[in-house]
N, C-alpha and C positions, 0 to 999 in steps of 0.2 A: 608640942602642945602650945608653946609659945605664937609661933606662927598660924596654928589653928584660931587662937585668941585674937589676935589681932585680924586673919582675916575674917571673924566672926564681928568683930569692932566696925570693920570698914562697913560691910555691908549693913550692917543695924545702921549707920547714919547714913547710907546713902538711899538707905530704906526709906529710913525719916525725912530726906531734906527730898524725898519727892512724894509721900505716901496722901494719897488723897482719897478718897474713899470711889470706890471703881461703878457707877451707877448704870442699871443697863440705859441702852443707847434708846433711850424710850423718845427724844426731842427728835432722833435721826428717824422713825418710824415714817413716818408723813412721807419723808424724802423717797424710801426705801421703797416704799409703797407705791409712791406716785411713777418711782424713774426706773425700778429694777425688777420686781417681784413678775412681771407681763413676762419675762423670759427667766429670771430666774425663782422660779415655783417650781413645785414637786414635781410638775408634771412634764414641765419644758425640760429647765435645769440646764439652760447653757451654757457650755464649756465645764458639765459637771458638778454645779454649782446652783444649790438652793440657797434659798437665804429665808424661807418661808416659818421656819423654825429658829431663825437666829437673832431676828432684828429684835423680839421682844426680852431675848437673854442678854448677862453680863458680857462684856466682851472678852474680857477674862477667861469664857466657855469657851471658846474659840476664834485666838488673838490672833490662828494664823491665817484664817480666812476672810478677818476684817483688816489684816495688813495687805491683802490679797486686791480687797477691794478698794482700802482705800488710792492703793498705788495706780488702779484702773482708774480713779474719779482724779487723782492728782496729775495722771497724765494724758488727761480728755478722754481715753479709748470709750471708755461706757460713758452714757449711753451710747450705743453705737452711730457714728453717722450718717444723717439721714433719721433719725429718732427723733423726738422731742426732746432738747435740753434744755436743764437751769442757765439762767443768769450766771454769768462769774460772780458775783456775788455771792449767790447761793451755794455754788460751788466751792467756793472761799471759807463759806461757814460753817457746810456740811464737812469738807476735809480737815477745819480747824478743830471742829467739835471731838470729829473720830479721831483724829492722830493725839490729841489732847490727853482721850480716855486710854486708847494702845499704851502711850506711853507711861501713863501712870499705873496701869496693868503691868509693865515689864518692869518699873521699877518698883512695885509688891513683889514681884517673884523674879530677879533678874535671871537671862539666862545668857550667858555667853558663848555658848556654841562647844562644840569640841574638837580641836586640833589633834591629827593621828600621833600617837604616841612615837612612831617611827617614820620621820621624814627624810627621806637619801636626796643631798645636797643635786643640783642640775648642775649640768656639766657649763653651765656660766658660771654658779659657785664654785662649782669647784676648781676653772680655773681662776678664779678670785682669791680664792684660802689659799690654793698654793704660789698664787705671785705675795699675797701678805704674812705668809708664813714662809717661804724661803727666797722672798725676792727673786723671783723665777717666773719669766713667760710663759707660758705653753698653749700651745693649738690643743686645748681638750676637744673640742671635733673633730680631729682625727685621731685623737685617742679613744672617743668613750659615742654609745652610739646618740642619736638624736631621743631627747626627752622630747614622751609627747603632750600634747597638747591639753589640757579642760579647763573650762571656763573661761578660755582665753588665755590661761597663762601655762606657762610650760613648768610652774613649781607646785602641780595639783599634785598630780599622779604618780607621783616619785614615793613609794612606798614599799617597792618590792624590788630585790637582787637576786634578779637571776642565775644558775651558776655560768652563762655565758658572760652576764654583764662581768659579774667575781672575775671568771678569766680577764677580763679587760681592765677592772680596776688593778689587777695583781699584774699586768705587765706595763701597766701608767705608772704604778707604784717602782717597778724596777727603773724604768727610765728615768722617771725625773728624780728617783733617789742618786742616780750616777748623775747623772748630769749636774746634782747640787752639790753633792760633793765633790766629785770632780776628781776623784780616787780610783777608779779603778783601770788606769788604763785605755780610756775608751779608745779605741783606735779601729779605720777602715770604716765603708759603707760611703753614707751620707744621705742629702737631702735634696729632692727635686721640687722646684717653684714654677708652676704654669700658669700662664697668663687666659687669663676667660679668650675665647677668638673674638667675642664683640667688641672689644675695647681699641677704642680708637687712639689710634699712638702718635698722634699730629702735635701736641704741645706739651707743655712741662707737667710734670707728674708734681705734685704738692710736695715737698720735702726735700724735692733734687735742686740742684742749684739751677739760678736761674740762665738762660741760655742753653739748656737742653732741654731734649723732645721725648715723649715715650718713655717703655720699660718702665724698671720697676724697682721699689726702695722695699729692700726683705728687714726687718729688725730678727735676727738671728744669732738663738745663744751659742758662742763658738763652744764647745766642750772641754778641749785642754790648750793648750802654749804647742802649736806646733804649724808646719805647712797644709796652708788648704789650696786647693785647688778648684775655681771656677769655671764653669761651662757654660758656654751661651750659644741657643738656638733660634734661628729666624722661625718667623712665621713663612708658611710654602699656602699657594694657594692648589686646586684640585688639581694642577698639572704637577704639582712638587717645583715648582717655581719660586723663588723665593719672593714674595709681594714689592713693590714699589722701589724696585734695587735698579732704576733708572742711569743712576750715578754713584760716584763714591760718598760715604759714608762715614762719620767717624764714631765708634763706639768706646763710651767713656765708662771704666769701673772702679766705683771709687767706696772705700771704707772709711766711715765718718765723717763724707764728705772730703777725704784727703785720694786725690787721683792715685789708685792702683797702675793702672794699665788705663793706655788709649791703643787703642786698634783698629786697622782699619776696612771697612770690607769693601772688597771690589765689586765694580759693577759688571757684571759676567757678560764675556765677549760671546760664548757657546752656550747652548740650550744644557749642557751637559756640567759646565761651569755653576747650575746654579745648585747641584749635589753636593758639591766640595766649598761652597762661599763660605757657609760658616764653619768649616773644620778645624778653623784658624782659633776662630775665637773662645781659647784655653789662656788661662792666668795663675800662676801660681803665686802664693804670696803668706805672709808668716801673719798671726795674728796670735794675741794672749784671748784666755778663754775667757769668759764672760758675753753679756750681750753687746754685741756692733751692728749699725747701720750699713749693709751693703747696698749701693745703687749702681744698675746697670741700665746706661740711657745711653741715648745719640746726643751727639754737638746739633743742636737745632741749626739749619740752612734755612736760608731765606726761603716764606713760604709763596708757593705757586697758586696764581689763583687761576682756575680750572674755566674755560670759558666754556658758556651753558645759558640755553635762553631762560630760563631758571635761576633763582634763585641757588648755588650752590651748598649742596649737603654738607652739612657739619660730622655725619658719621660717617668714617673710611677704614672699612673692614671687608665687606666683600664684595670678592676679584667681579660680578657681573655686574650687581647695582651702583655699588658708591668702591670702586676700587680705593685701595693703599693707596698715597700719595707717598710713601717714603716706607723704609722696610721698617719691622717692627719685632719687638724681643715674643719669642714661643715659649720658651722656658729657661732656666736658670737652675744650673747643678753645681750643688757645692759640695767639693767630696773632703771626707776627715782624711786628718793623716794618719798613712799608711802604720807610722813607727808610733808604738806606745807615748802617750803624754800623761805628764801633770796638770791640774788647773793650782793657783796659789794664790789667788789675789782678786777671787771674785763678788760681786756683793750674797749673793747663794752663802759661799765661804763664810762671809762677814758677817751674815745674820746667824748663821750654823754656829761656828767655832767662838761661843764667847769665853772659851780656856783653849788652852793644849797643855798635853801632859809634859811635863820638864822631864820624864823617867816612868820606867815601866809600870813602877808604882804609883804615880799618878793615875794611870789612863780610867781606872773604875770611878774615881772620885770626879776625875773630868766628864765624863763620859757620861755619870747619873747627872749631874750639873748640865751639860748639854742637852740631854735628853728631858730634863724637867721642864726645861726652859719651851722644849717646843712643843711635848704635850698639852702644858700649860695653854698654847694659844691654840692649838689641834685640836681639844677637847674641851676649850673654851670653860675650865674651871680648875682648879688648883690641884696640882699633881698629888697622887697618893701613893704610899712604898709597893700598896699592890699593882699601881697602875705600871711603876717601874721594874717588875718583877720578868715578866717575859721579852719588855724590848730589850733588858739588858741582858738576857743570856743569848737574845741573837746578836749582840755585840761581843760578847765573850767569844761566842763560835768563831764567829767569823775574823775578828781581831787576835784570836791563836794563831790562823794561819797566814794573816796577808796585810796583819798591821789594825794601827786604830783608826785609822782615818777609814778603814773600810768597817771595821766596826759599826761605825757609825752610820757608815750606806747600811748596813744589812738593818739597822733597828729602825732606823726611818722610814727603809720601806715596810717596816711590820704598821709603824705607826700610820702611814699615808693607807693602810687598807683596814683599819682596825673601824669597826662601825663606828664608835665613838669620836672617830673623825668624819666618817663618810656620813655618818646618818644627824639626824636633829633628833635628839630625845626627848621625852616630855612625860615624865611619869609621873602619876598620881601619887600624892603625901599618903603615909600609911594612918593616917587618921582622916583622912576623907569620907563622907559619905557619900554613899552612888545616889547620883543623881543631883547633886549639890556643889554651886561653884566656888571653887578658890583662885586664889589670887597665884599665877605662877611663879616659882623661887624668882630671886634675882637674879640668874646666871642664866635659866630659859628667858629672864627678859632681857640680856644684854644679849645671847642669840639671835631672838625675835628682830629685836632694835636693828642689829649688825647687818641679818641678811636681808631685812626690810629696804633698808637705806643704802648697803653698800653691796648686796648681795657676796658678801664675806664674812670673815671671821670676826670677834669684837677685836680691840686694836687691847693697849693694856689697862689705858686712862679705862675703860668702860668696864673690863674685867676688877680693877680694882674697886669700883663704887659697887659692882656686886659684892665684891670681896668683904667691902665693912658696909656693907647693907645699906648703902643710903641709896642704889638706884631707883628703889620703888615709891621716893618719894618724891613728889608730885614737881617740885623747884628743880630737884637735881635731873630729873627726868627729862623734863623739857629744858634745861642748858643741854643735857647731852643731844638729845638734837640739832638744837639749835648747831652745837657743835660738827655736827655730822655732816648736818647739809651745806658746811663751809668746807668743808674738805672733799678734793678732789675724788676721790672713792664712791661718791653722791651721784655723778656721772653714771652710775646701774639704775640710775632711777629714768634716764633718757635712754642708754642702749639697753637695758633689757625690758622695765617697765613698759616705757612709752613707744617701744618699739612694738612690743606683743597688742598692748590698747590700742592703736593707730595702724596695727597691720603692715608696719614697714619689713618685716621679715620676709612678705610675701612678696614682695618686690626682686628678692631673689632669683626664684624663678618662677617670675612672670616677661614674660614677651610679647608683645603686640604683632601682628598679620605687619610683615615687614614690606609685604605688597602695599599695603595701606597707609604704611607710617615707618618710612624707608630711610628717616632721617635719628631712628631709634638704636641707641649702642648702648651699651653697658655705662658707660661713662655719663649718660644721661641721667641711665639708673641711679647710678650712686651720687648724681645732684641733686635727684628727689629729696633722697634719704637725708644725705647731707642738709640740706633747706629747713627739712621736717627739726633734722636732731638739734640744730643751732638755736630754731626757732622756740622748741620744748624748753631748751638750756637754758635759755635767755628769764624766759617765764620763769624756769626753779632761781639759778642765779640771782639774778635779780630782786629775787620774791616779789612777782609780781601777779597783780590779781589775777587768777586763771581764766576771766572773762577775756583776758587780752588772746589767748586760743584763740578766739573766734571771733572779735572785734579788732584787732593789731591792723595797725597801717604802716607795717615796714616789714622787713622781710632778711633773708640772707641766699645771695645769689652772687654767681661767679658767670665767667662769659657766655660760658656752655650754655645755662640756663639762665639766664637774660633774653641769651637768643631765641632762646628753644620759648620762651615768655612774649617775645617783642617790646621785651625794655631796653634800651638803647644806653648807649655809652659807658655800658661794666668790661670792663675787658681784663685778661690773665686767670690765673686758675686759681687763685685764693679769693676763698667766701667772705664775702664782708656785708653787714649792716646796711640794708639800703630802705630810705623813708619812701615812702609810696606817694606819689597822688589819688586823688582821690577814682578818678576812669583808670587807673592801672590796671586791674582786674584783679591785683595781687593783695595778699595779708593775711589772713586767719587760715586757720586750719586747713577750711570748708575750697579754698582756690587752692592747695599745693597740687603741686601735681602730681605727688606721692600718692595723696588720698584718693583724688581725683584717678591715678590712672590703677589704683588695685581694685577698687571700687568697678573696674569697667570689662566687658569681653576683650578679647582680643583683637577683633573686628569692630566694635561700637561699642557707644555706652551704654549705660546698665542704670535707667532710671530706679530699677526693683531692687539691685544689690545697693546703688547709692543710698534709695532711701532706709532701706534696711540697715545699712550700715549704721547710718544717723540716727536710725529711731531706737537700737541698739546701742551705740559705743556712746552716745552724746545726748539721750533724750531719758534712756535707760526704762525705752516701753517698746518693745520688741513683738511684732506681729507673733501668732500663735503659729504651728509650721503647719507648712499647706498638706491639706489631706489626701491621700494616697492615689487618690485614679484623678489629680489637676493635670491637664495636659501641660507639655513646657510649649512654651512660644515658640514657634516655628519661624526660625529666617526664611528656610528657600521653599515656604509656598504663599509667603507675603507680598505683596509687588515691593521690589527694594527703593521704587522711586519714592516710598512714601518713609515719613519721619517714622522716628521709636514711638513718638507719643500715639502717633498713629497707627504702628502694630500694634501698641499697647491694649489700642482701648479694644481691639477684637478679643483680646485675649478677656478681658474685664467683663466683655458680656456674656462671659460663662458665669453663673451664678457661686460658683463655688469657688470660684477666685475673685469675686468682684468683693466680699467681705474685706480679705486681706491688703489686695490693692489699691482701693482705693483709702486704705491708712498710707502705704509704702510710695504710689506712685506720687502724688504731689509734690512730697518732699522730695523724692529724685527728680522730679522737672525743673525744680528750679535751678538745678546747675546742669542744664541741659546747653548754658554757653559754652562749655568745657567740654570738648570732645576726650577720647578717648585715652590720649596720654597728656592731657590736662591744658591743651593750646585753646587761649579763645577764639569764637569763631559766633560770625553772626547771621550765619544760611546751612542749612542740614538739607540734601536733597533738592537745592536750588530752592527752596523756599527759608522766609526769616525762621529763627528761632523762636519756637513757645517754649519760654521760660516762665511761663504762667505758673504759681504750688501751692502749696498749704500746708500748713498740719494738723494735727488730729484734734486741735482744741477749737477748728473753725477758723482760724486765721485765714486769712489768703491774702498774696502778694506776687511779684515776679521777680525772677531772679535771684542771686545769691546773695545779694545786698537784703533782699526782705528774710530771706531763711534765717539769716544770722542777726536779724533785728524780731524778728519771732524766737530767736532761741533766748536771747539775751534779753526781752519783755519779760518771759517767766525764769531767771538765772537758776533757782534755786532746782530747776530740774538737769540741768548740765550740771552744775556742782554735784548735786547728791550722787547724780549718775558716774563721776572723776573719784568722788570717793569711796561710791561701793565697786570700782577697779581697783584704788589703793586698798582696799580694806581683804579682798579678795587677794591679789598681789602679795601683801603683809601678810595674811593668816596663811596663805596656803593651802587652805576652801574656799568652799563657794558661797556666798551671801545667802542664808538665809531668814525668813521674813521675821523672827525674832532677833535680827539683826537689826533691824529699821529703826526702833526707838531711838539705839546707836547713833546712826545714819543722822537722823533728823537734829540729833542732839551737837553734831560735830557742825554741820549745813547752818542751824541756827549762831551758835560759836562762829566760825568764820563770815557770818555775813554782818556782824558787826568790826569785824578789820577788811571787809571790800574784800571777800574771800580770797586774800593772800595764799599762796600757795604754801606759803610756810606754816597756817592757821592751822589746812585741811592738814597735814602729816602733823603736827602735835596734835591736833584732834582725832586722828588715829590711835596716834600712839598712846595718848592717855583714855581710850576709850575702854568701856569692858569689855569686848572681842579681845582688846589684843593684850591687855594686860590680866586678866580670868580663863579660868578652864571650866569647864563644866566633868565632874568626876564619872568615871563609869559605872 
């Protein structure tokens, strides 16, 4: 009851400190009348939608359909282009007026949405919770299958456990409970590491000393104190030949950067020699169990420059187009030892054992004490004797027969598959009323918090201000952020976040027509990405205003992508901070060529996906989706001599696509300098580049210099758009339009600190989405 009281308290003054009296929208009428009712009236009703009946009602009748509208008038779409519109002025006045009365509507009745009472952690949390809960790496994609995809993020649709998925979590759980503990013997098998065939093996891999080439640096948990054994396999190209084996070779294997083994391969006298070159290359060598650094590269040789009336290609991968220049690693087997081992001095171990039993009579009292200690951060709230009833009789089982230390593997893995770890729970107070919101306990808000920011578990500092109830207050709240986004764990806000918003996952597997863009490797790939993730960092790091996305005149590039750029004098494979001039062509988001080449075909650009992309991820006014009998644009019955803009526009003079298109294409023309995996270029089919665009509020300019000074004239629409991603991100649904008061309320908050990136996530997190539930 207490807690019912107080949140009863909160919301009576957050009632009052906004309660205005809600008046219908009688000033907006005239506007309504003049600019909307021609097509949306009873009888037209475009896209569904009367308004014929609404303009003279409270908006409070239906908030969701004047959030609906005013989002269309805030982001030019209506009137349609080509229609008569207001002045920005008027536009200014009418969306001030509406979003004015919305919001004093949501704060009479707020509503905060409702989060699924059962949320199953994605397989990035979950390995999150198990590196901060046993100090433990693990590849959860190959353990657990891919979580899919809604709204953009892959922590929607996580709601249901298959009994396939169960089989998979229950043999993740046996593994990495042996593997932390480090108890039961593991011995035999091992682990194979394959190298993608794209990746070009010419220079130093980032992490290996400098002076070698290629191959590859594994971070690999050894399992116990014993001999392992290494395998190393060349790349062969379609004749089983092994690639660029010209001469000898020396191959360097070294653990923690301390040389294991150097070996060397020969350069094969016989066609038949090149089946047996690497047979050789086996290492056996002792190592204690926990996590080590293994690198396996070449001694870098003096590189050869390839004479070619050309320009020489930077990708050397395959034997027809751009052959190996020197031989390169295939894969990498590391076999466990044969004879049973111990682990005894692992961090796993460290974080596990904080007792051991001195006598047989200890092992129960250590053993609940161990165990408390880890449910405590596994189920993210203070252990209870029921909670400790079952994992410790699968300790008793199993420590009757094979000892305590296995004991403790058997309960771990009860605990590693117990929903209570696996899932997010979020249950309704049993004095709730349906349909009426509360405030969530403290312990779902140090959850929320945790996997928001770190997509982990909370750490103890955060478990303990739930513990004596001071998280939910509004100081403490925002230190623990503050705290949050300083600590390394923050870093899930740029690999998972900004990865899913930005689309750098799909860079994966995507490939370009290597016919077309032959100078395309893997290694390119992962400079995209790289550029993109530094670039993100810098902006959270730093806290700096997230207008810098898209106005930044510096960048992070390494030589690869300099080249691949035509910025001159970067050289070596570490990424560093480079200030831009102003003709560079480089800086904000809208130039990577991360965005730039996912955004594109295979074969060409993609003015319709670019602009879509933009009008979606960064504008957050998203065309409506094309209706069922549009034809798609035909490449092979267009003359190919002619530009995109110029298939384009045939496609446009179909009436049923010329609606959508001409929002979408504009803004894809103007980065029509950026060909298809992101190089600039100032002729498309022997003719200049039209970099001519616009967007949907009437703007028009050329190039990508105007798109990003058109975005950043109106900020507050990139803002709000960055935050209903975080806010969608954080909740784990999808935004909807009684969201928005929300939205506007955080947008307004940050744009008096120059919309710091630090503003928008306190303004998340102290918003009512994320701190309220709405009851069933």
């Amino acid at each position: 009851m207490l807690r019912r009281s107080i949140n009863s308290l909160l919301l009576t003054l957050c009632t009052a400190a906004h309660a205005v009296a809600v008046e219908p929208p009688h000033a907006l009428s005239a506007f309504f009348s003049n600019h909307c009712i021609s097509c949306h009236d009873t009888d037209t009703a475009a896209g569904g939608l009367s308004l014929v009946d609404k303009i003279d009602s409270a908006i409070s009748d239906d908030a969701a359909t004047w959030e609906t509208v005013a989002r269309r008038l805030r982001t030019r779409q209506m009137p349609p282009i080509g229609e008569p519109r207001p002045d920005e002025a008027t536009y200014n006045k009418v969306i001030t007026l509406l979003e004015r009365q919305l919001d004093n509507a949501a704060a009479a009745n707020p509503n905060p949405g409702r989060t699924d009472t059962f949320r199953r952690m994605t397989h990035t949390e979950y390995a999150n919770a198990i590196r901060d809960l046993l100090h433990l790496d693990i590849d959860a994609a190959a353990l657990l299958p891919k979580d899919e995809v809604s709204h953009g993020f892959d922590n929607i649709t996580v709601g249901d456990l298959s009994p396939t998925l169960l089989n998979r979590y229950l043999s993740a759980a046996r593994k990495i409970s042996q593997l932390a503990v480090g108890a039961s013997g593991t011995s035999g098998g091992g682990d194979t590491f394959r190298l993608r065939p794209d990746i070009t093996q010419e220079e130093r891999v980032e992490g290996l000393p400098i002076g070698t080439r290629g191959g590859t640096l594994i971070r690999y948990n050894f399992p116990v104190d014993g001999e392992y054994e290494v395998s190393v396999r060349l790349m062969r190209d379609r004749n089983e030949h092994v690639e660029g084996l010209a001469r000898d070779h020396e191959l360097d294997i070294l653990l923690d950067r301390k040389r294991i083994a150097l070996l060397t391969v020969k350069r094969p006298k016989k066609a038949s020699d090149h089946q047996t070159a690497d047979n050789h290359l086996n290492v056996t060598f002792h190592a204690k169990a926990g996590p080590h650094n293994l690198g396996v590269t070449f001694l870098k040789n003096p590189s050869s420059l390839i004479e070619t009336k050309r320009q020489p290609f930077e990708a050397h991968f395959n034997f027809h187009r751009h052959p190996r220049q020197s031989p390169a690693i295939y894969e990498v087997t590391i076999a466990r030892p044969s004879q049973s081992g111990s682990a005894t001095n692992t961090p796993s171990r460290q974080q596990i054992f904080c007792c051991m039993p001195k006598s047989r009579e200890d092992e129960a009292a250590c053993a609940e004490k161990i165990l408390s200690a880890l449910m405590r951060r596994a189920y993210r709230r203070p252990t209870t004797a029921d909670d400790l009833k079952t994992p410790m009789q699968f300790f008793h089982d199993a420590a009757a027969d094979h000892g305590f230390e296995a004991g403790i593997e058997e309960a771990l893995s009860f605990i590693l598959v117990n929903p209570k770890f696996l899932f997010r729970i979020e249950r309704d107070p049993s004095d709730a009323k349906s349909g009426e919101p509360y405030f969530v306990d403290n312990f779902e808000l140090a959850s929320r918090l945790s996997f928001f920011l770190w997509s982990s578990l909370p750490d103890e500092e955060l478990l303990a201000a739930a513990e004596n109830g001071t998280l939910g207050e509004s100081q403490m709240l925002a230190s623990q952020v503050t705290r949050m986004l300083a600590d390394e764990r923050s870093n899930s806000l740029v690999t998972s976040f900004a990865s899913q918003w930005l689309y750098l996952r799909n860079l994966e597997t995507l490939t370009p027509d290597l016919r077309l863009f032959p100078d395309f490797d893997h290694n390119l790939r992962e400079a995209f990405r790289k550029e993109t993730e530094l670039f993100f960092q810098t902006v959270l790091r730093e806290d700096r205003s997230v207008l810098d996305l898209i106005s930044a005149d510096y960048t992070f590039l390494n030589e690869r992508l300099a080249k691949h750029y035509g910025i001159p004098h970067i050289y070596g494979s570490r990424f560093r901070r480079v200030d831009l001039p102003r003709d560079s062509g480089r800086g904000g988001l809208l130039r990577h060529g991360s965005i730039l080449t996912v955004t594109s075909y295979a074969t060409r650009t993609s003015p319709v996906i670019r602009g879509h992309w933009i009008l979606q991820n960064l504008l957050g006014s998203p065309p409506p989706p094309p209706p069922n009998d549009v034809p798609a644009l035909e490449d092979n019955t267009v003359d190919s001599n002619l530009s995109v803009r110029e298939r384009l526009a045939a496609h446009r003079a179909n009436p049923a696509c010329a609606s959508c298109h001409n929002i979408m294409d504009p803004v894809g023309f103007s980065l029509e300098n950026f060909d298809a995996i992101g190089r600039w270029r100032d002729s498309e089919a022997g003719k200049p580049v039209d970099a001519s665009g616009g967007l949907p509020d009437g703007s028009r300019f050329s190039g990508v210099a105007g798109l990003e000074q058109g975005i950043l004239d109106r900020p507050e629409l990139f803002v709000g758009t960055l935050i209903r991603k975080l806010l969608t991100y954080a909740l784990g649904r999808g935004v909807e339009n009684y969201d928005e008061p929300a939205i506007r309320e955080i947008v307004r908050a940050a744009k008096a600190d120059d919309y710091r990136f630090s503003s928008l996530i306190q303004g998340v997190v102290a918003s009512k989405p994320f701190r309220m539930r709405m009851a069933e």
